[in-house]
Structure formats: structure tokens, C-alpha cells
Biotite code that builds the C-alpha atoms (Angstrom):
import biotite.structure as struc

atoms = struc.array([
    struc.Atom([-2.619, 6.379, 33.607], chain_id="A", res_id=1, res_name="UNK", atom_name="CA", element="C"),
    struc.Atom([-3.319, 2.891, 33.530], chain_id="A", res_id=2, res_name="UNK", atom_name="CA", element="C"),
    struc.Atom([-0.434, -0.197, 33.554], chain_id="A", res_id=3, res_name="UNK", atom_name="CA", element="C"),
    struc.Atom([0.817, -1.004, 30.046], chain_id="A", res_id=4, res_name="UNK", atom_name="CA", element="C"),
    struc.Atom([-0.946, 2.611, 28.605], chain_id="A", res_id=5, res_name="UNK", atom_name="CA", element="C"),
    struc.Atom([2.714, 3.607, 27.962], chain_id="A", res_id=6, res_name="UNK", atom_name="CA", element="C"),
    struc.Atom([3.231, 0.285, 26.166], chain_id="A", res_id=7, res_name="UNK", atom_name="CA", element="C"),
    struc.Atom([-0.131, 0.599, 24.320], chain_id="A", res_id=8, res_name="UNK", atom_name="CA", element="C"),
    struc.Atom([0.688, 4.038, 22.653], chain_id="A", res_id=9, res_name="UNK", atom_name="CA", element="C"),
    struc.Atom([4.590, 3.846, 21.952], chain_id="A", res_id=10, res_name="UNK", atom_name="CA", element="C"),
    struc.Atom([3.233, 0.227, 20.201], chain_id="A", res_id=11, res_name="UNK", atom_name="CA", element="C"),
    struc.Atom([0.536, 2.250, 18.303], chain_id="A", res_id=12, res_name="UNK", atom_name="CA", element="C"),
    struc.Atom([2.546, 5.212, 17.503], chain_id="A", res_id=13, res_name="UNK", atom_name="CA", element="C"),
    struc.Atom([5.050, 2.335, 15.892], chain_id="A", res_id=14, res_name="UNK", atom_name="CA", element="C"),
    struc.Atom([2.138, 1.158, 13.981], chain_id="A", res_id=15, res_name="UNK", atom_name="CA", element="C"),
    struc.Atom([1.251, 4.255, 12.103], chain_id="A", res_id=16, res_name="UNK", atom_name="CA", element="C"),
    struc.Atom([5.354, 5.205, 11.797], chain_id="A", res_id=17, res_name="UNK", atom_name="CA", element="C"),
    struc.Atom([5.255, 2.110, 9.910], chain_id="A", res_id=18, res_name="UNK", atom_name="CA", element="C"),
    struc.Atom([2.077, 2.760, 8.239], chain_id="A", res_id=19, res_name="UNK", atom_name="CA", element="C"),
    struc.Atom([3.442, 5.982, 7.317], chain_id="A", res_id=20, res_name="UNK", atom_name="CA", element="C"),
    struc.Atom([6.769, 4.725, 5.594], chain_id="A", res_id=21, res_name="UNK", atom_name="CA", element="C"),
    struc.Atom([5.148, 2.188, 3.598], chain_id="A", res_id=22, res_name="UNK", atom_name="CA", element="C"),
    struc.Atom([2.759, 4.275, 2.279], chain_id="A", res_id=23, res_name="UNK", atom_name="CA", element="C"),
    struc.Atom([4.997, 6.912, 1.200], chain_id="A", res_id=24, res_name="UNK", atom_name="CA", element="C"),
    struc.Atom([7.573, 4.646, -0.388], chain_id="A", res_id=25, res_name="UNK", atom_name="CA", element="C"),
    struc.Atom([4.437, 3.372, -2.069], chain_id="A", res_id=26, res_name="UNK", atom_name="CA", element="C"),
    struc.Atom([2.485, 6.148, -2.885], chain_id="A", res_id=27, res_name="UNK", atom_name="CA", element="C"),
    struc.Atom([5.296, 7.741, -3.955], chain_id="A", res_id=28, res_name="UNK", atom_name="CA", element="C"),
    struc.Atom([6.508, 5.208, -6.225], chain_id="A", res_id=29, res_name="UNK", atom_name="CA", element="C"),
    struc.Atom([3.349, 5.331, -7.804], chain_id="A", res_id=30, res_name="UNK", atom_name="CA", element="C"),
    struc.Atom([2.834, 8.744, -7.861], chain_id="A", res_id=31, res_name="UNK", atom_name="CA", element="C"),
    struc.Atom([6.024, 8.672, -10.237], chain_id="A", res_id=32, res_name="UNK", atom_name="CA", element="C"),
    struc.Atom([4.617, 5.599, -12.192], chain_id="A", res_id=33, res_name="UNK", atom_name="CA", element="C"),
    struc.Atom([1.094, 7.470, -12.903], chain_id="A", res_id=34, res_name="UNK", atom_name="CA", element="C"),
    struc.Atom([3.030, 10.462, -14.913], chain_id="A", res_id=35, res_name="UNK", atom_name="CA", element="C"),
    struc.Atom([5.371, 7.888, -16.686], chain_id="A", res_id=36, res_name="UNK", atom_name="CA", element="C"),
    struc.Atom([1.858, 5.226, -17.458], chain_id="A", res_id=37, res_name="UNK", atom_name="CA", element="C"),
    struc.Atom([-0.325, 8.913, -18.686], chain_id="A", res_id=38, res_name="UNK", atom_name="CA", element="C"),
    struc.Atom([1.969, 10.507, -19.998], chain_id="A", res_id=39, res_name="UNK", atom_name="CA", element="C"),
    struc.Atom([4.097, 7.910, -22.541], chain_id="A", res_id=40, res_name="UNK", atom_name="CA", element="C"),
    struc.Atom([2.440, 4.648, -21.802], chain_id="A", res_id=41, res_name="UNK", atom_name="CA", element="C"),
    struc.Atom([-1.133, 4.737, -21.861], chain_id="A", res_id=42, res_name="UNK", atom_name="CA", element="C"),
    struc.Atom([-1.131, 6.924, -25.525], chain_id="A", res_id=43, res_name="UNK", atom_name="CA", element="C"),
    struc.Atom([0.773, 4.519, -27.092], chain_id="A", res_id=44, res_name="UNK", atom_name="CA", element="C"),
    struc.Atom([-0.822, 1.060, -25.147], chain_id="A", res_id=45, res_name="UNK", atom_name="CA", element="C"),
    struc.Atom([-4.545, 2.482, -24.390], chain_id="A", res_id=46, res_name="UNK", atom_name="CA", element="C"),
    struc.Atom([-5.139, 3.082, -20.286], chain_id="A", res_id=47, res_name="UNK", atom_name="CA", element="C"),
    struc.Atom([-6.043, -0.576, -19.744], chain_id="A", res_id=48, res_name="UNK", atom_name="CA", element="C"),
    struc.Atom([-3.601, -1.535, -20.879], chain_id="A", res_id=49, res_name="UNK", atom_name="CA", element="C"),
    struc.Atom([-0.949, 0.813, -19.460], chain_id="A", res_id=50, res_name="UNK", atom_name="CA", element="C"),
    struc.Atom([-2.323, 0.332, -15.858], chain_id="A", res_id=51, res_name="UNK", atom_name="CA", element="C"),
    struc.Atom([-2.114, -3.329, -16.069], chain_id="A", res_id=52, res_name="UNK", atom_name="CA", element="C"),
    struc.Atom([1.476, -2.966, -17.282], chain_id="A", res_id=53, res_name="UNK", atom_name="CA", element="C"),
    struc.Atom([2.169, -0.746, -13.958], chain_id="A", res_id=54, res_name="UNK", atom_name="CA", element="C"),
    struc.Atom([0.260, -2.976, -11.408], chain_id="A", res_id=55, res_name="UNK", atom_name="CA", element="C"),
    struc.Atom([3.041, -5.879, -11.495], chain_id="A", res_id=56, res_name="UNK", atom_name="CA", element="C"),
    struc.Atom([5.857, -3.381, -11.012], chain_id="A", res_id=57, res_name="UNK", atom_name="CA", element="C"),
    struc.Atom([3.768, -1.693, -7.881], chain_id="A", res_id=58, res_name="UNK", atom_name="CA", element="C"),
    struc.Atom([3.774, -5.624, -6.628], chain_id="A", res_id=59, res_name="UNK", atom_name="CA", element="C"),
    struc.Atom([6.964, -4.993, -6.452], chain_id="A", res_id=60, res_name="UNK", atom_name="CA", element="C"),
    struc.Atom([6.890, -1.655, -4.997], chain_id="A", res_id=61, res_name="UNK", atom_name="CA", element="C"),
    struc.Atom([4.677, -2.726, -2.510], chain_id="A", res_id=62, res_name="UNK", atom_name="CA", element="C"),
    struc.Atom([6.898, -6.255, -1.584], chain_id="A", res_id=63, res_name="UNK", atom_name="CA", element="C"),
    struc.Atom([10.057, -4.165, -0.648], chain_id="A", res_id=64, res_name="UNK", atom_name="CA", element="C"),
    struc.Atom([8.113, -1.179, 0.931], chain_id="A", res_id=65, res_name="UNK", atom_name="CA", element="C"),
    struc.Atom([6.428, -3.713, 3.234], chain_id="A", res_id=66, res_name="UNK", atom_name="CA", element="C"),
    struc.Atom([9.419, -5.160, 3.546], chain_id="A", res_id=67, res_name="UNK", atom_name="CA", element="C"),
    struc.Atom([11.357, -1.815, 4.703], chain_id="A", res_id=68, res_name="UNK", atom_name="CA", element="C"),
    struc.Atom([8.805, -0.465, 6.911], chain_id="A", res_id=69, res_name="UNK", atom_name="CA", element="C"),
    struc.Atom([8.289, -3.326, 8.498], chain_id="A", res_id=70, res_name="UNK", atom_name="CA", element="C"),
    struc.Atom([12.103, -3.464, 10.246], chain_id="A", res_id=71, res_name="UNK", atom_name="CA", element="C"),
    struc.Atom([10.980, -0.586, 11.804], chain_id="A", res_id=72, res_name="UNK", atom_name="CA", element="C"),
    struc.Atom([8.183, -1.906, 13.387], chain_id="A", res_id=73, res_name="UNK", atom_name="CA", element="C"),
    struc.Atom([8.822, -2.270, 17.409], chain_id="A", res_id=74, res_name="UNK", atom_name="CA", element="C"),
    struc.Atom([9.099, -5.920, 18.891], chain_id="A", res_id=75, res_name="UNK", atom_name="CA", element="C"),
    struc.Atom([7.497, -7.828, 18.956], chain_id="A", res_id=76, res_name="UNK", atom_name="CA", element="C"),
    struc.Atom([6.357, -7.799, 15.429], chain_id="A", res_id=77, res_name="UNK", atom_name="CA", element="C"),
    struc.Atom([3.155, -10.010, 15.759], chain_id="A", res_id=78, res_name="UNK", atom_name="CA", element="C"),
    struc.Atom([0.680, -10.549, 12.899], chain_id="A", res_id=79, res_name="UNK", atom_name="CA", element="C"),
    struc.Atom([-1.956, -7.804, 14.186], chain_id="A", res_id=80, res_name="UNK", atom_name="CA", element="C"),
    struc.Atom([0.849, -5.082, 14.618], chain_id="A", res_id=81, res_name="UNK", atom_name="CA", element="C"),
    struc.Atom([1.622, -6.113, 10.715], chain_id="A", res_id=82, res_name="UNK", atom_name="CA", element="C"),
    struc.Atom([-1.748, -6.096, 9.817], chain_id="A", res_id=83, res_name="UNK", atom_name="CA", element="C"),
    struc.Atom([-2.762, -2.720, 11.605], chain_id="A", res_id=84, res_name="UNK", atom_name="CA", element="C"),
    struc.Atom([0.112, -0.812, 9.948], chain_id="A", res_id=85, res_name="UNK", atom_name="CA", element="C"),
    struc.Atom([-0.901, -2.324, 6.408], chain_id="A", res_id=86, res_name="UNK", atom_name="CA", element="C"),
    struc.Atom([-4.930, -1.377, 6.800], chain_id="A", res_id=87, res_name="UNK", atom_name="CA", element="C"),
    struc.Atom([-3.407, 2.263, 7.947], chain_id="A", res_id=88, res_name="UNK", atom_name="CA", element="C"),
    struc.Atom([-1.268, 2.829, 5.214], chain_id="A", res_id=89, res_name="UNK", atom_name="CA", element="C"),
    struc.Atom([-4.037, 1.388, 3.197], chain_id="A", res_id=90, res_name="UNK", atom_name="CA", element="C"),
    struc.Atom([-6.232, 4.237, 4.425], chain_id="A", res_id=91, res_name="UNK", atom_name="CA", element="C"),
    struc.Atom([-3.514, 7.107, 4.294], chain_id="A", res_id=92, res_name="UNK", atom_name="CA", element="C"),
    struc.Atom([-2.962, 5.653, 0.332], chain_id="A", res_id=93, res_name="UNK", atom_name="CA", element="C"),
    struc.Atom([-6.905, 6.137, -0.238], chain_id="A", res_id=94, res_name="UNK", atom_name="CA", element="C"),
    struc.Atom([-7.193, 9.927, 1.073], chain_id="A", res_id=95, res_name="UNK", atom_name="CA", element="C"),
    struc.Atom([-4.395, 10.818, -0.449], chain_id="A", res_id=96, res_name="UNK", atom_name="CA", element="C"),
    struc.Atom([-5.330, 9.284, -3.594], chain_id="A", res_id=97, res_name="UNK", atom_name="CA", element="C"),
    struc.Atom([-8.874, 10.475, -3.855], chain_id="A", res_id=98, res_name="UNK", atom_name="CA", element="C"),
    struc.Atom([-7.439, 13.455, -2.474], chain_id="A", res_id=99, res_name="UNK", atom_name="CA", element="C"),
    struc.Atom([-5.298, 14.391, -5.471], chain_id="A", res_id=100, res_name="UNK", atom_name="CA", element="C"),
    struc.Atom([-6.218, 11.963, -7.915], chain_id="A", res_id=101, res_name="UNK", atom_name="CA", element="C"),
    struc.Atom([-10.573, 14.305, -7.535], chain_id="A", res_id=102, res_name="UNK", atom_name="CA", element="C"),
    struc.Atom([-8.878, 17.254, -7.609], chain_id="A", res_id=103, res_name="UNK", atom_name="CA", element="C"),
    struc.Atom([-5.959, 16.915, -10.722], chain_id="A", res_id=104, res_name="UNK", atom_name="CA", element="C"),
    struc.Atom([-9.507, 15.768, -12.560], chain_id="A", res_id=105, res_name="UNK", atom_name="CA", element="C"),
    struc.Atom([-12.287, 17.773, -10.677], chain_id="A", res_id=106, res_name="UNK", atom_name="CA", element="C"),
    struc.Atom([-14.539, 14.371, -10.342], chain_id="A", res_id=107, res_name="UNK", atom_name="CA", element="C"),
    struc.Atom([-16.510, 13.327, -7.687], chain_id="A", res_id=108, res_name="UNK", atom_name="CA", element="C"),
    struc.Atom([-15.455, 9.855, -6.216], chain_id="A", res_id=109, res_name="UNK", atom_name="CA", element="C"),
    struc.Atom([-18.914, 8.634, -7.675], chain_id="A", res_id=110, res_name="UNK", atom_name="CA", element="C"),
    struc.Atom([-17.419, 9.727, -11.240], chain_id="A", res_id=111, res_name="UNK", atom_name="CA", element="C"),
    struc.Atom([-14.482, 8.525, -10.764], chain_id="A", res_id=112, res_name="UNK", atom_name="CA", element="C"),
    struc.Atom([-15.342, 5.213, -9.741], chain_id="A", res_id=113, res_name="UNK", atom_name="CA", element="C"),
    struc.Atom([-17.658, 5.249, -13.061], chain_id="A", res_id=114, res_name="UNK", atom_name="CA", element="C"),
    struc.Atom([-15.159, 5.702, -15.251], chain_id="A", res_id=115, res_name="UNK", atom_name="CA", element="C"),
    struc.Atom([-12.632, 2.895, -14.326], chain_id="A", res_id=116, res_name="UNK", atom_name="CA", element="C"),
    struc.Atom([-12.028, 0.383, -16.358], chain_id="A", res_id=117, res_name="UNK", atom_name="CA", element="C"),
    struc.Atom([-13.850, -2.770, -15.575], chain_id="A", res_id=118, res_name="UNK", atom_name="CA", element="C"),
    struc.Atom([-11.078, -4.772, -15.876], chain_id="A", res_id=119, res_name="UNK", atom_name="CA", element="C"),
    struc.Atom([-8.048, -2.553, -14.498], chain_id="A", res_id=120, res_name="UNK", atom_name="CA", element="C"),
    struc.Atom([-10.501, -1.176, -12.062], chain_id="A", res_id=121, res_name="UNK", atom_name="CA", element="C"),
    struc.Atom([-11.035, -5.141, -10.753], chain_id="A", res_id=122, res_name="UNK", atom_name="CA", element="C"),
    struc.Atom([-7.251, -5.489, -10.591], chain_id="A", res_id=123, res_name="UNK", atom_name="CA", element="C"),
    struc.Atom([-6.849, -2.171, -8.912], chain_id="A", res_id=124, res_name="UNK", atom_name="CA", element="C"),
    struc.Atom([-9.187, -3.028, -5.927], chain_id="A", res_id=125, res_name="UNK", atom_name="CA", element="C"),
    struc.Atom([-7.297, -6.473, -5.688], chain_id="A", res_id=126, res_name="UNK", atom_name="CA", element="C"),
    struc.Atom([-3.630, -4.636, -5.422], chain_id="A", res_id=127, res_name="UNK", atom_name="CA", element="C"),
    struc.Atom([-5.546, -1.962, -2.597], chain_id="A", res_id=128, res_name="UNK", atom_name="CA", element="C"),
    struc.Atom([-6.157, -5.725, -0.712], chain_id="A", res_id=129, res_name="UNK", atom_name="CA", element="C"),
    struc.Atom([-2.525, -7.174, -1.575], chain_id="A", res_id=130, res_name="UNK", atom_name="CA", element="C"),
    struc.Atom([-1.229, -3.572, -0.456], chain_id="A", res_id=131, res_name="UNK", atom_name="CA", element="C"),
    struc.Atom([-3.278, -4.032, 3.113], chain_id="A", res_id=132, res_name="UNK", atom_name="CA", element="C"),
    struc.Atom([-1.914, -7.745, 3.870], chain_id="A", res_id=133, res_name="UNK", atom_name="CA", element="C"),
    struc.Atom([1.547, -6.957, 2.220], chain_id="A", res_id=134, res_name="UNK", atom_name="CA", element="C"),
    struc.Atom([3.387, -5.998, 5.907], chain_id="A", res_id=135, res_name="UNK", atom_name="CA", element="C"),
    struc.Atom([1.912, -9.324, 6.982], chain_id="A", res_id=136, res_name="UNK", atom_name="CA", element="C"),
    struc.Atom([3.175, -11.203, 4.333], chain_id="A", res_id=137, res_name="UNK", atom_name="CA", element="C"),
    struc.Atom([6.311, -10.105, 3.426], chain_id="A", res_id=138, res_name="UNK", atom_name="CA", element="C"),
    struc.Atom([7.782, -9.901, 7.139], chain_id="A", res_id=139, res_name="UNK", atom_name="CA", element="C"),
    struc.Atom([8.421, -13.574, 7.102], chain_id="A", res_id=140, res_name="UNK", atom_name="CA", element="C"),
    struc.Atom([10.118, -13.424, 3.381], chain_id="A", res_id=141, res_name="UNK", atom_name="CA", element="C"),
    struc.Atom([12.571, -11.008, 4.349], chain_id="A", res_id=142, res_name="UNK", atom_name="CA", element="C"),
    struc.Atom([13.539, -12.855, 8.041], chain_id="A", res_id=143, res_name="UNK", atom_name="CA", element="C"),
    struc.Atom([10.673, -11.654, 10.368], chain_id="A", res_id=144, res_name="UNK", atom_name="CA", element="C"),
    struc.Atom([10.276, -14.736, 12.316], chain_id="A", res_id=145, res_name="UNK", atom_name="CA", element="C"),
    struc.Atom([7.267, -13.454, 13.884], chain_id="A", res_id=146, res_name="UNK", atom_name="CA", element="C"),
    struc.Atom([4.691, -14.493, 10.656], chain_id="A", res_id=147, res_name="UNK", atom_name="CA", element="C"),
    struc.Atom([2.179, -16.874, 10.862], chain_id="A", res_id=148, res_name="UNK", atom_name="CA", element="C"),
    struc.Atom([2.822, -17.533, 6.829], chain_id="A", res_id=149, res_name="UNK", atom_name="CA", element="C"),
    struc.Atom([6.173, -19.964, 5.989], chain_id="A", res_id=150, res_name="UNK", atom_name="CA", element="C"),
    struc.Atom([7.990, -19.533, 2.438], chain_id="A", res_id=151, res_name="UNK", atom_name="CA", element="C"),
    struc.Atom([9.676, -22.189, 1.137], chain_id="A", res_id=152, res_name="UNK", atom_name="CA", element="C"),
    struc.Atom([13.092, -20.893, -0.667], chain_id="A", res_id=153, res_name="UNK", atom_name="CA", element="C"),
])
């Protein structure tokens, strides 16, 4: 084994333990949403509208799940550790998702895809990008002083 291997995989291993807790506080969370948005929300409101309703409350969602699984990210907490657990929990969110969300509807990811809504579907792929940075950027807002990215109060 090479120096700084151990180091290496105990800091990767922390990556995806973090990757893993913010996507399940996440995916949960919106796992719970989904049956509250198609099942009382979106036949009242129409699914546009319904999903654009739930994406500001998954902001939030996503702000203090970042914010969680990022404490238990080992030191030191730099940018790329933040990063690498947000585009892993970002991947874990999207097989999962396809995962279930294919087989509850027995599409392909082709039909799927087709059948968004142009406009939800648009705001959608931008929360799947805010839900990749989020670890980065909400370290420094809850006292991370590692972040590159300075709040004012």
C-alpha cells in the first residue's frame, strides 16, 4: 500500500457517507412530497403547477440536508470533498429516481423524459444542478469555514 492510500479511502469513504445522507434526507423528503403533490395537489392545481409549488420547498429540503450531511464530512472539508459528495448524491438521487419513478409508471427514460413538462421539466433539471453544488454552498452558511463562497448576514 502506498503513503496516504489509507488517507485517500477513509477521505473517500467520507465522501459517499455524506453523499449518502444527503441524498436520503432528500430523496426521502421528496419521495413524501411526490404522494402529497399527485395525490391532492396536482388534481386540484394541474401537474405544472403542483411541481412548481413543491420545487421551492425541496430548496429547502435540499439547503438543510446539505447542510446536515455536510458536518459529517471528515476535515478538512475543502470545496472538492463538498463538491464530490454533492455530484454522488446527485447520481444515487438519479438511479433511484429513474429507478422507481420507470417502474411505478412502466416508461422508458426516453418516455419519460417526453412527457415532462417543458416548463417544470426546465426547473427540474435546474434543482438536479442546485442539488449537486448545494454541499458546496451551504457549508459556509451554516459555519463551514472551509468555502470558497462568503454570505453576508
Amino acid at each position: 500500500m502506498t503513503p496516504g492510500a489509507g488517507a485517500a479511502s477513509r477521505s473517500h469513504e467520507g465522501i459517499l457517507r455524506t453523499a449518502v445522507v444527503y441524498f436520503a434526507i432528500t430523496f426521502g423528503a421528496g419521495f413524501v412530497l411526490g404522494f402529497v403533490r399527485v395525490g391532492w395537489v396536482a388534481p386540484r392545481l394541474g401537474t405544472r403547477t403542483a411541481e412548481l409549488i413543491e420545487m421551492p420547498i425541496m430548496l429547502v429540503v435540499m439547503i438543510l440536508a446539505a447542510r446536515r450531511a455536510v458536518r459529517g464530512l471528515p476535515a478538512p472539508r475543502t470545496p472538492a470533498r463538498r463538491l464530490g459528495a454533492g455530484v454522488a448524491a446527485l447520481g444515487f438521487l438519479l438511479l433511484a429516481e429513474f429507478t422507481l419513478v420507470l417502474w411505478l409508471r412502466g416508461q422508458t427514460i426516453s418516455e419519460y423524459l417526453a412527457r415532462r413538462d417543458p416548463v417544470a421539466g426546465a426547473a427540474y433539471a435546474l434543482s438536479l444542478v442546485l442539488f449537486a453544488v448545494m454541499p458546496l454552498v451551504a457549508a459556509r452558511r451554516s459555519g463551514d469555514p472551509g468555502s470558497p463562497i462568503t454570505w453576508s448576514p
